[in-house]
C-alpha positions in Angstrom: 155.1 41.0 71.6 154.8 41.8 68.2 152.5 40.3 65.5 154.9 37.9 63.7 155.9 36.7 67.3 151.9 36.2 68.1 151.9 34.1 65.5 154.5 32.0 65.3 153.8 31.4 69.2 149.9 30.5 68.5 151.0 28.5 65.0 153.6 26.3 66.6 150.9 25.6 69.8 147.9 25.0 67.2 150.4 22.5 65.2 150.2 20.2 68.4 146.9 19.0 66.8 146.0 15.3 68.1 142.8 15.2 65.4 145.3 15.9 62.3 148.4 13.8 63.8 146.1 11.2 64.4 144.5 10.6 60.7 148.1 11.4 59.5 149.7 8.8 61.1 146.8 6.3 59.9 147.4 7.3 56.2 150.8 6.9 56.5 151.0 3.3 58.2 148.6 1.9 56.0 150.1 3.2 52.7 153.6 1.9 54.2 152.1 -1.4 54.8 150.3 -1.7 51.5 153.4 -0.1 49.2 156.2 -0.7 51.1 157.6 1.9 49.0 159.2 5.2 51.4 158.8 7.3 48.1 154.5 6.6 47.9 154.6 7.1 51.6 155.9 10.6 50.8 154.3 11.4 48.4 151.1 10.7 50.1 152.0 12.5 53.2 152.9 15.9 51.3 149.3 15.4 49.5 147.9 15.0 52.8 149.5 17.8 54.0 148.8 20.0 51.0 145.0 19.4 51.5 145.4 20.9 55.4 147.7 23.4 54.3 144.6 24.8 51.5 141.5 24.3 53.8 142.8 25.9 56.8 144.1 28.5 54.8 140.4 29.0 53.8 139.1 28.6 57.2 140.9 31.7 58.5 139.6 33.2 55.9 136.4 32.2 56.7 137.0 33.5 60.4 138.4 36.4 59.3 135.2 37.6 56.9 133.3 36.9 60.0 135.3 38.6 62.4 134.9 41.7 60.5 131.4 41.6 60.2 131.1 41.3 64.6 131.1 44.3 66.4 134.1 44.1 68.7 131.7 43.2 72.3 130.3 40.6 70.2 133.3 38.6 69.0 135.2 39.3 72.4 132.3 37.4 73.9 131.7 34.5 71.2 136.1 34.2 71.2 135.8 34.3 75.5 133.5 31.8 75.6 134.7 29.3 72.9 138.2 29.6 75.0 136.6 28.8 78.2 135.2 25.7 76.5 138.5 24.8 75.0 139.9 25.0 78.3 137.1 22.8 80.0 137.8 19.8 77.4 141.6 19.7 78.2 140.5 19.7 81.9 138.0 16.4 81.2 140.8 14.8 78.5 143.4 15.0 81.2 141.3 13.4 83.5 140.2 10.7 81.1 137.0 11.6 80.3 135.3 12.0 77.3 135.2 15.9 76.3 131.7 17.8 76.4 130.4 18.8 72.9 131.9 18.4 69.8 134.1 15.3 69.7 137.3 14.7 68.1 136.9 13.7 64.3 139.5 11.2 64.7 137.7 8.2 65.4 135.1 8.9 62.2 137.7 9.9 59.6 140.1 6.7 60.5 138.3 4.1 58.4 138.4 6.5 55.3 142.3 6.9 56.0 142.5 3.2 55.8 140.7 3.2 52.3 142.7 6.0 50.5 144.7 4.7 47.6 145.8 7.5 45.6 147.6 11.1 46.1 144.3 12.7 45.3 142.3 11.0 47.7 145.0 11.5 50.3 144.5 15.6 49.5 140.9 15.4 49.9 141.1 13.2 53.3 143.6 16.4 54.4 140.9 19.4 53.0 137.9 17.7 54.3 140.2 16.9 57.9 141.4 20.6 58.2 137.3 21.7 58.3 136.2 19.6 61.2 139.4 21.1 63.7 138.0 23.8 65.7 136.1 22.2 67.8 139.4 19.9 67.9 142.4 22.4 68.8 141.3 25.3 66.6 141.2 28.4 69.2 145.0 29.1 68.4 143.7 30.2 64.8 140.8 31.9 65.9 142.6 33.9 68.5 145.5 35.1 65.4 142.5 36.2 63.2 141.2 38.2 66.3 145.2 40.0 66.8 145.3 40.5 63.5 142.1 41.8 62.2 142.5 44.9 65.6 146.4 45.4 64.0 144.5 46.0 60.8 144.9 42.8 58.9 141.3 42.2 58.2 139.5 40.3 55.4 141.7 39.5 52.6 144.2 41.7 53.9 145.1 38.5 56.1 146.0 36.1 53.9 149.6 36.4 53.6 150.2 36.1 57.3 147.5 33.1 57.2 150.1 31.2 54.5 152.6 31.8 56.8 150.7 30.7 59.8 149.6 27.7 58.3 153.3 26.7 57.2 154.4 26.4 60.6 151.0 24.6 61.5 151.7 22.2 59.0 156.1 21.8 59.8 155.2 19.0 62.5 153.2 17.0 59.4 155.6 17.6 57.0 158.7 16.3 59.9 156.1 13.3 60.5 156.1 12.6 56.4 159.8 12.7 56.1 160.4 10.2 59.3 157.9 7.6 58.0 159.4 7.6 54.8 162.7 7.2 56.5 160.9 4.0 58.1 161.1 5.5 61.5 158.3 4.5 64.1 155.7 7.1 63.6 153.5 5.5 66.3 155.4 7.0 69.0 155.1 10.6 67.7 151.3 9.9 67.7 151.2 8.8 71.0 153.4 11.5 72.3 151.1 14.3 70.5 147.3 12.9 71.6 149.3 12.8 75.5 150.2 16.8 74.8 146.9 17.5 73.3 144.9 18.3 76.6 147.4 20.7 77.4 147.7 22.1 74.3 143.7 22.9 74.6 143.9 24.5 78.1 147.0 26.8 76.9 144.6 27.6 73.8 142.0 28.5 75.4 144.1 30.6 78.3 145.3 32.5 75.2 142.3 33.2 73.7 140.2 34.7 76.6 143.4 36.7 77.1 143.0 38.0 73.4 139.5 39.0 73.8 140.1 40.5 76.9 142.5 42.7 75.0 140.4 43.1 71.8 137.8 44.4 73.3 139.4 46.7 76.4 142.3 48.0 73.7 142.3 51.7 73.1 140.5 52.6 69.5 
């Protein structure tokens, strides 16, 4: 499989993101109910989305720095382990029990959902949001900064395939925005995406032991 195949493959399974479609769909009600207006609802959606869009852009980037500053044994280890976790938490969510460690921001960012009242604020809920996802659903990201930093794509050098990464994260938001504006009933999406999230972790963290296996046992 090549790169661009990785990563539309680990992009489209990190975009089933329960923490962000959760705080999205709160936004978006409560603006509908306030404005009643499918243009604000929009409007604030794509703000939303624009402030996940720049601050997990940055978060690779963060990932990335460090990646390159690990030797290889190192990050294979630190990337194995934080998979075997991510695994572990879809295990206890699918059995209805609260997962070990960090828990999902959802529940602490809602009430500040609930009190945005501009575009701005709506960007910053969405930068501030995109920070707090790896313990959430973030191994997909960390395991296409790990491919792509042994294909060569280290440091800055990864950007441009991190902005196209982080388009498709954010296609599912952006689909979301345009279906609430519409007036559809975005509670049903929500609910469909937290019931997929648990899987979505253990297929995450399958994926990303896999990747360190192969980062660290790959030729060079």
């Amino acid at each position: 499989m090549g790169l661009l195949a990785e990563l539309f493959t680990l992009a489209a399974l990190d975009s089933i993101n329960p923490c962000t479609f959760y705080i999205y769909t709160v936004l978006l009600l409560s603006v509908s109910i306030r404005e009643q207006s499918s243009r604000a609802v929009l409007a604030t959606g794509l703000a939303f989305v624009a402030g996940v869009y720049l601050g997990y852009t940055l978060l690779g980037l963060g990932i990335a720095g460090a990646a390159a500053a690990l030797p290889v044994w190192l990050l294979s280890l630190a990337a194995g382990g934080y998979g075997a976790y991510t695994i572990v938490a879809g295990l206890y969510e699918l059995r209805g029990r609260k997962r070990p460690g960090p828990q999902r921001p959802g529940g602490k960012l809602a009430p500040r959902a609930l009190r945005v009242t501009s575009r701005l604020g709506a960007f910053g809920l969405g930068l501030l949001l995109s920070f707090t996802l790896l313990p959430c659903s973030g191994g997909p990201l960390v395991a296409f900064v790990m491919l792509a930093s042994a294909e060569g794509y280290g440091g800055l050098l990864v950007a441009p395939l991190l902005l196209l990464y982080n388009l498709v994260f954010v296609s599912p938001l952006i689909a979301i925005g345009l279906a609430a504006a519409a007036a559809y009933r975005v509670e049903r999406v929500q609910q469909a995406i937290a019931r997929a999230g648990p899987y979505a972790s253990i297929f995450a963290g399958l994926a990303l032991i896999a990747i360190a296996v192969y980062i660290y046992v790959r030729p060079g």
